[in-house]
N, C-alpha and C positions, 0 to 999 in steps of 0.2 A: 843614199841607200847603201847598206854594206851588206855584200853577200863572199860565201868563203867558196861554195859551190852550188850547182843545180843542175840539174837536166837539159836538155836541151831544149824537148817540146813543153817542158812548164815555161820554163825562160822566155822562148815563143810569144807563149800567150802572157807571160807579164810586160814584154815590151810590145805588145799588142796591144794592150789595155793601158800603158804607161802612154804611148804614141797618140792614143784616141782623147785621152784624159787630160794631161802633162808638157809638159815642152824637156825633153831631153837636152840637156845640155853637159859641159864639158868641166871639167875643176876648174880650170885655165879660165874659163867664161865665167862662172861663180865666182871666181881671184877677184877679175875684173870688176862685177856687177859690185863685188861690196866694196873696195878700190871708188868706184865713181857713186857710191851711194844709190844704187839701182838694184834690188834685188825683185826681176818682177815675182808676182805670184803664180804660183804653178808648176815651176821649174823643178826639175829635177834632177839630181847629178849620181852616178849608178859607178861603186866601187866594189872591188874585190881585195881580199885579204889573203896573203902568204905565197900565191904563186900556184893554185894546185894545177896539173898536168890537165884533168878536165877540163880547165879554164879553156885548152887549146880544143880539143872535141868536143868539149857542148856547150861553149859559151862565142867561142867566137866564129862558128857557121852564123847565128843570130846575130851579130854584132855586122858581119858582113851583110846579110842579107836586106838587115835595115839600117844600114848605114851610120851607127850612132856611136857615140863619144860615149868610152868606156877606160876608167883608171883601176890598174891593178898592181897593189901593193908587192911588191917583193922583198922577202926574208932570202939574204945573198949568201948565208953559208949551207942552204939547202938547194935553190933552184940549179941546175944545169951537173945536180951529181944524182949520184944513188937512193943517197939518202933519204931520211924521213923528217919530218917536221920532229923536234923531240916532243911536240906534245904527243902526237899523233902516236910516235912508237910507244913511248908510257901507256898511252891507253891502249894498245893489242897486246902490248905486253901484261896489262893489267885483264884483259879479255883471256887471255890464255890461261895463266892464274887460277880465272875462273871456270874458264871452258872443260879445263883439265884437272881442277878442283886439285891444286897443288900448293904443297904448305909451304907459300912464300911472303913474310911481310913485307909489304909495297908501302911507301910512304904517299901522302897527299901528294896532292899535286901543286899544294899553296906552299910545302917544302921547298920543291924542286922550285918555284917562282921567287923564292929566297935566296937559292945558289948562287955562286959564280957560274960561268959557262960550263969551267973546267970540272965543276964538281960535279955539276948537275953531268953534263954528258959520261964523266964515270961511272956516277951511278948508275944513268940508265943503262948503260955497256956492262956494269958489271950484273944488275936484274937479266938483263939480255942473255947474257950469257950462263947466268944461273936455269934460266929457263929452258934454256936451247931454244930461244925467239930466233926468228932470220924474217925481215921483210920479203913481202911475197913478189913486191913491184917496187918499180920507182912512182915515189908520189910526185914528185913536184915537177916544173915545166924545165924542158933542156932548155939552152941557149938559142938552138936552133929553133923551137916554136917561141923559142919569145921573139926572137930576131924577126920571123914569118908576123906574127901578129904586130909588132910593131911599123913595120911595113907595110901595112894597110893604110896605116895614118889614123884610123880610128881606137885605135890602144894605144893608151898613154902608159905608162910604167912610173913608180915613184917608189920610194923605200920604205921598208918595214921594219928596219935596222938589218944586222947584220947574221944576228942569232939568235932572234927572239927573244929579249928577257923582258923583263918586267922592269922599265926605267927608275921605279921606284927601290927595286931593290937594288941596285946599284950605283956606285959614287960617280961623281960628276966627270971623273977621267974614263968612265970606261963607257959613260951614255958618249962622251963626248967623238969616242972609238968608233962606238956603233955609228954616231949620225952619218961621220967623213967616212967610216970605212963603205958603208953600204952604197951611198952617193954616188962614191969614186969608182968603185965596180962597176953600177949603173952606167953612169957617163959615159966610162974606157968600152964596154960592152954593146951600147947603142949608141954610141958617137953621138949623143942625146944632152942636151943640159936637162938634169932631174930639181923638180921644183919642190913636191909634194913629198910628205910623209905621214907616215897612221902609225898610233903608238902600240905597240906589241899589248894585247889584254886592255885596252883602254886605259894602262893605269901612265899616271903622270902626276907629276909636283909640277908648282908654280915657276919653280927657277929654270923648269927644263924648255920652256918656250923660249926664253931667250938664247939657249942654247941650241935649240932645232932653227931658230933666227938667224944665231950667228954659221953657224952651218952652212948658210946660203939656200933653204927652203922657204919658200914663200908661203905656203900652207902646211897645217897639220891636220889630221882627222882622229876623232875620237870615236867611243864607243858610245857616246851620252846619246840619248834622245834627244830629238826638237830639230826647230824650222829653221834654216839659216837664214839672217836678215839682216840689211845694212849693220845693223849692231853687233855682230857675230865676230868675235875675235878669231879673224884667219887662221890661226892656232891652236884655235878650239873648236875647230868644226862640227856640227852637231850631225850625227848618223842615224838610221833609221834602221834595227837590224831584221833581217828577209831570211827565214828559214830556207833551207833547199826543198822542204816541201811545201811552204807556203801556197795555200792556193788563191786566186785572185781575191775574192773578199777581204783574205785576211791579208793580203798584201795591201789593198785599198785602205782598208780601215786602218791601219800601219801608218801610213800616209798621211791618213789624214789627219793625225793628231790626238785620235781617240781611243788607240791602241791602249794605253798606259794608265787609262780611265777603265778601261772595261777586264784587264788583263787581272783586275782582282777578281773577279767574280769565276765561281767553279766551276770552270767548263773547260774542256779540250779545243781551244780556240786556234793552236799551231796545226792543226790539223783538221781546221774546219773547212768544208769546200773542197776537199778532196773526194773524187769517184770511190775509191779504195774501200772509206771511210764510212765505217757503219752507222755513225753519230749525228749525219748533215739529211 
Protein backbone atom coordinates (compact mmCIF):
# COMPACT_ATOMS: atom_id res chain seq x y z
CA UNK A 1 0.00 0.00 0.00
CA UNK A 2 1.42 3.57 -0.71
CA UNK A 3 0.05 6.58 0.87
CA UNK A 4 1.94 10.25 0.81
CA UNK A 5 -0.63 11.55 3.63
CA UNK A 6 -4.04 11.07 5.67
CA UNK A 7 -5.83 11.87 8.60
CA UNK A 8 -5.51 10.62 11.50
CA UNK A 9 -9.18 9.33 12.21
CA UNK A 10 -9.65 8.02 8.47
CA UNK A 11 -6.11 6.16 8.91
CA UNK A 12 -7.83 4.78 12.22
CA UNK A 13 -10.52 3.16 10.57
CA UNK A 14 -8.39 1.89 7.53
CA UNK A 15 -6.01 0.07 10.00
CA UNK A 16 -9.09 -0.99 11.63
CA UNK A 17 -10.45 -2.64 8.77
CA UNK A 18 -6.81 -3.62 7.50
CA UNK A 19 -6.45 -5.43 11.30
CA UNK A 20 -9.84 -7.23 10.96
CA UNK A 21 -9.37 -8.29 7.15
CA UNK A 22 -5.31 -8.44 6.60
CA UNK A 23 -2.29 -9.64 8.39
CA UNK A 24 -0.03 -6.39 8.51
CA UNK A 25 3.16 -7.01 8.09
CA UNK A 26 6.64 -5.41 7.72
CA UNK A 27 8.90 -4.82 4.11
CA UNK A 28 11.63 -6.61 6.08
CA UNK A 29 9.11 -9.74 6.51
CA UNK A 30 7.79 -9.30 2.67
CA UNK A 31 12.09 -9.37 1.80
CA UNK A 32 11.95 -12.53 3.59
CA UNK A 33 8.61 -14.23 2.58
CA UNK A 34 9.68 -13.85 -1.26
CA UNK A 35 13.58 -14.85 -0.21
CA UNK A 36 12.14 -18.20 1.15
CA UNK A 37 9.21 -18.53 -1.47
CA UNK A 38 6.49 -17.92 1.07
CA UNK A 39 4.23 -15.15 0.33
CA UNK A 40 1.16 -15.95 2.51
CA UNK A 41 -2.10 -14.61 1.11
CA UNK A 42 -3.60 -11.59 2.82
CA UNK A 43 -0.68 -9.77 3.98
CA UNK A 44 -0.22 -6.56 3.67
CA UNK A 45 2.63 -4.12 3.85
CA UNK A 46 1.63 -0.14 4.42
CA UNK A 47 4.25 2.49 3.06
CA UNK A 48 4.63 6.20 2.85
CA UNK A 49 6.29 8.45 0.26
CA UNK A 50 8.54 11.77 0.73
CA UNK A 51 8.64 12.39 4.58
CA UNK A 52 5.65 14.79 5.02
CA UNK A 53 5.55 16.32 8.69
CA UNK A 54 1.86 14.90 9.18
CA UNK A 55 3.30 11.59 8.96
CA UNK A 56 4.56 12.53 12.56
CA UNK A 57 0.79 14.01 13.80
CA UNK A 58 -1.59 11.73 12.08
CA UNK A 59 -0.02 8.86 11.16
CA UNK A 60 2.06 7.80 13.91
CA UNK A 61 -0.60 8.31 17.15
CA UNK A 62 -2.09 5.08 14.91
CA UNK A 63 0.93 3.36 14.26
CA UNK A 64 1.41 3.46 18.14
CA UNK A 65 -1.78 2.78 19.11
CA UNK A 66 -1.86 -0.40 17.13
CA UNK A 67 1.23 -1.43 17.16
CA UNK A 68 2.05 -2.09 13.38
CA UNK A 69 5.00 -2.04 11.05
CA UNK A 70 5.11 0.93 8.92
CA UNK A 71 7.97 2.11 6.16
CA UNK A 72 8.30 5.63 5.18
CA UNK A 73 10.28 6.67 2.28
CA UNK A 74 12.49 9.84 2.68
CA UNK A 75 13.53 12.47 0.16
CA UNK A 76 17.06 13.80 2.31
CA UNK A 77 17.47 17.15 0.77
CA UNK A 78 14.12 18.16 2.12
CA UNK A 79 13.30 16.46 5.38
CA UNK A 80 14.81 17.96 8.76
CA UNK A 81 15.03 21.76 6.82
CA UNK A 82 12.62 24.37 5.88
CA UNK A 83 11.89 23.56 2.75
CA UNK A 84 9.34 22.20 0.41
CA UNK A 85 9.16 19.16 -1.67
CA UNK A 86 9.87 20.99 -5.16
CA UNK A 87 6.79 19.47 -6.45
CA UNK A 88 4.83 20.59 -3.82
CA UNK A 89 6.19 24.39 -4.05
CA UNK A 90 5.54 24.29 -8.22
CA UNK A 91 2.14 23.63 -7.34
CA UNK A 92 1.29 26.79 -4.74
CA UNK A 93 3.17 28.49 -6.69
CA UNK A 94 1.25 27.51 -9.72
CA UNK A 95 -2.12 27.98 -7.21
CA UNK A 96 -1.15 31.57 -6.74
CA UNK A 97 -0.74 32.27 -10.33
CA UNK A 98 -4.03 31.32 -10.31
CA UNK A 99 -5.53 32.45 -7.19
CA UNK A 100 -4.20 36.01 -7.99
CA UNK A 101 -4.97 35.55 -11.70
CA UNK A 102 -1.28 36.87 -12.56
CA UNK A 103 0.25 36.88 -16.02
CA UNK A 104 2.86 34.30 -15.43
CA UNK A 105 4.00 31.44 -17.73
CA UNK A 106 4.49 28.37 -15.73
CA UNK A 107 5.91 25.38 -17.54
CA UNK A 108 4.68 21.63 -16.96
CA UNK A 109 5.67 19.83 -14.56
CA UNK A 110 6.96 16.90 -17.09
CA UNK A 111 9.67 19.96 -17.81
CA UNK A 112 10.71 20.32 -14.55
CA UNK A 113 10.95 16.11 -14.38
CA UNK A 114 13.51 16.60 -17.41
CA UNK A 115 15.83 19.11 -15.47
CA UNK A 116 18.88 18.72 -13.67
CA UNK A 117 18.40 19.45 -9.92
CA UNK A 118 20.30 22.53 -10.51
CA UNK A 119 18.03 23.77 -13.10
CA UNK A 120 14.81 22.70 -12.02
CA UNK A 121 15.50 24.34 -8.44
CA UNK A 122 16.28 27.80 -10.26
CA UNK A 123 13.56 27.88 -11.88
CA UNK A 124 11.42 27.32 -9.40
CA UNK A 125 13.41 30.07 -7.12
CA UNK A 126 13.41 32.19 -9.82
CA UNK A 127 8.92 31.58 -10.53
CA UNK A 128 9.07 32.10 -6.67
CA UNK A 129 10.45 35.04 -6.69
CA UNK A 130 8.69 36.49 -9.71
CA UNK A 131 5.63 35.87 -7.68
CA UNK A 132 6.57 37.03 -4.39
CA UNK A 133 5.57 33.01 -3.24
CA UNK A 134 7.09 32.51 0.50
CA UNK A 135 6.07 29.00 2.11
CA UNK A 136 3.61 29.41 4.70
CA UNK A 137 5.24 26.24 6.90
CA UNK A 138 7.61 23.75 6.95
CA UNK A 139 6.27 20.68 5.11
CA UNK A 140 8.47 17.85 5.80
CA UNK A 141 9.49 15.84 8.99
CA UNK A 142 12.54 17.37 11.32
CA UNK A 143 15.15 14.90 12.38
CA UNK A 144 13.84 15.16 15.63
CA UNK A 145 10.30 13.54 14.82
CA UNK A 146 11.93 11.08 12.50
CA UNK A 147 14.48 10.17 15.22
CA UNK A 148 11.07 10.01 17.83
CA UNK A 149 9.24 7.75 15.35
CA UNK A 150 12.03 5.70 14.73
CA UNK A 151 12.37 4.78 18.21
CA UNK A 152 9.32 3.24 18.62
CA UNK A 153 10.72 0.38 16.59
CA UNK A 154 7.60 0.22 14.46
CA UNK A 155 8.86 2.88 11.64
CA UNK A 156 11.09 1.66 9.40
CA UNK A 157 12.70 4.63 7.20
CA UNK A 158 14.19 3.79 3.62
CA UNK A 159 15.28 6.26 0.72
CA UNK A 160 13.57 8.20 -1.75
CA UNK A 161 16.79 9.35 -3.25
CA UNK A 162 18.21 12.43 -2.37
CA UNK A 163 16.12 15.14 -4.51
CA UNK A 164 13.56 13.70 -6.04
CA UNK A 165 13.98 13.33 -9.66
CA UNK A 166 12.78 11.32 -11.91
CA UNK A 167 15.67 8.38 -12.45
CA UNK A 168 14.77 8.35 -15.94
CA UNK A 169 15.62 11.62 -16.69
CA UNK A 170 18.97 11.45 -15.38
CA UNK A 171 22.39 9.63 -16.32
CA UNK A 172 23.66 6.80 -14.54
CA UNK A 173 26.26 9.00 -12.50
CA UNK A 174 24.04 11.09 -10.79
CA UNK A 175 21.08 8.08 -10.17
CA UNK A 176 24.12 6.56 -8.80
CA UNK A 177 24.67 10.10 -6.41
CA UNK A 178 21.18 9.96 -5.36
CA UNK A 179 21.12 6.03 -4.35
CA UNK A 180 24.65 6.45 -1.92
CA UNK A 181 23.93 9.86 -1.08
CA UNK A 182 20.37 9.42 0.47
CA UNK A 183 21.54 5.95 2.10
CA UNK A 184 24.52 7.48 3.73
CA UNK A 185 22.33 10.36 5.37
CA UNK A 186 19.94 7.86 6.37
CA UNK A 187 22.50 5.46 8.13
CA UNK A 188 24.76 8.57 9.78
CA UNK A 189 21.14 9.91 10.90
CA UNK A 190 19.59 6.77 12.56
CA UNK A 191 22.63 4.78 13.19
CA UNK A 192 20.23 2.51 11.14
CA UNK A 193 21.43 -0.02 8.17
CA UNK A 194 18.66 1.35 5.44
CA UNK A 195 17.65 -1.49 3.21
CA UNK A 196 14.76 -0.24 1.10
CA UNK A 197 14.12 2.23 -1.51
CA UNK A 198 10.75 3.75 -3.76
CA UNK A 199 11.54 5.37 -7.06
CA UNK A 200 10.78 9.08 -7.10
CA UNK A 201 7.19 9.31 -9.65
CA UNK A 202 7.43 5.51 -10.20
CA UNK A 203 9.59 6.12 -13.10
CA UNK A 204 12.62 3.59 -13.61
CA UNK A 205 14.79 1.85 -16.60
CA UNK A 206 15.73 -1.62 -16.40
CA UNK A 207 19.46 -0.89 -15.76
CA UNK A 208 18.72 1.13 -12.70
CA UNK A 209 17.77 -2.13 -10.52
CA UNK A 210 21.08 -3.17 -10.69
CA UNK A 211 22.28 -0.14 -9.59
CA UNK A 212 19.76 0.38 -6.47
CA UNK A 213 21.27 -3.48 -6.07
CA UNK A 214 24.67 -2.47 -6.18
CA UNK A 215 23.89 0.29 -3.81
CA UNK A 216 23.42 -2.10 -1.00
CA UNK A 217 19.37 -2.08 -0.98
CA UNK A 218 17.74 -5.12 -0.81
CA UNK A 219 14.23 -3.86 -2.07
CA UNK A 220 12.73 -1.29 -4.31
CA UNK A 221 9.10 -0.06 -4.40
CA UNK A 222 7.26 1.11 -7.43
CA UNK A 223 4.25 2.92 -8.23
CA UNK A 224 2.69 -0.15 -10.63
CA UNK A 225 -0.35 -1.99 -9.31
CA UNK A 226 -0.68 -5.61 -8.27
CA UNK A 227 -0.10 -8.42 -5.60
CA UNK A 228 3.45 -9.26 -4.58
CA UNK A 229 4.13 -12.92 -4.92
CA UNK A 230 6.96 -15.29 -4.66
CA UNK A 231 7.52 -14.15 -8.19
CA UNK A 232 7.81 -10.63 -7.56
CA UNK A 233 11.30 -9.16 -8.42
CA UNK A 234 12.37 -7.34 -4.89
CA UNK A 235 13.02 -4.41 -7.09
CA UNK A 236 9.99 -4.20 -8.48
CA UNK A 237 7.66 -4.10 -5.77
CA UNK A 238 4.16 -3.76 -6.74
CA UNK A 239 2.10 -0.89 -4.67
CA UNK A 240 -1.39 -0.22 -4.18
CA UNK A 241 -1.98 3.69 -4.40
CA UNK A 242 -4.51 5.01 -1.11
CA UNK A 243 -5.81 8.54 -1.67
CA UNK A 244 -5.81 10.49 1.81
CA UNK A 245 -9.35 10.49 1.30
CA UNK A 246 -10.05 7.10 0.40
CA UNK A 247 -12.76 5.86 2.24
CA UNK A 248 -12.92 2.08 3.42
CA UNK A 249 -14.72 0.68 0.39
CA UNK A 250 -12.61 2.17 -1.79
CA UNK A 251 -9.68 1.25 -0.02
CA UNK A 252 -10.99 -2.55 0.10
CA UNK A 253 -11.83 -2.69 -3.40
CA UNK A 254 -8.15 -1.16 -4.02
CA UNK A 255 -7.01 -4.29 -2.43
CA UNK A 256 -8.56 -6.44 -3.72
CA UNK A 257 -7.50 -6.30 -7.05
CA UNK A 258 -10.45 -4.94 -8.76
CA UNK A 259 -9.73 -1.36 -8.43
CA UNK A 260 -8.24 -1.18 -11.99
CA UNK A 261 -11.18 -3.28 -13.57
CA UNK A 262 -13.73 -0.79 -12.29
CA UNK A 263 -11.73 2.52 -12.29
CA UNK A 264 -12.85 2.69 -16.01
CA UNK A 265 -16.31 3.07 -15.59
CA UNK A 266 -17.79 7.00 -14.94
CA UNK A 267 -18.09 7.52 -11.54
CA UNK A 268 -16.48 9.39 -8.73
CA UNK A 269 -15.15 6.24 -7.01
CA UNK A 270 -11.92 8.32 -5.11
CA UNK A 271 -14.38 9.77 -3.27
CA UNK A 272 -16.99 7.15 -2.66
CA UNK A 273 -17.79 6.17 0.98
CA UNK A 274 -17.03 9.43 2.22
CA UNK A 275 -19.77 11.11 5.00
CA UNK A 276 -18.96 14.47 3.26
CA UNK A 277 -19.83 13.13 -0.15
CA UNK A 278 -23.19 13.80 -1.80
CA UNK A 279 -22.82 10.93 -4.47
CA UNK A 280 -22.76 7.64 -1.82
Amino acid sequence: MLYHQIGKELFREHIRFLKSNHKIISLDELYENIKANDVPAGTVVITFDDGYKSNHTEVLPVVKEFKIPVTIYLVTNVVGTTSEFWFSKLKNIRNKIKREKLSVDIPSREFFLKCSDTEKTDKINELAKKVNYKPAQREALSWGEINEMHDTGYIHFGAHTHTHPALTNIDDKQVKKELKLSKRILEKKLNNKVNHFSYPNGNYYEKHLKLIKKAGYLTATTTNAGVNTTKTNPYLLYRIGIGETNSIPVTAVKISGLWYKIRKLDFDWDNYGRKDNPVN
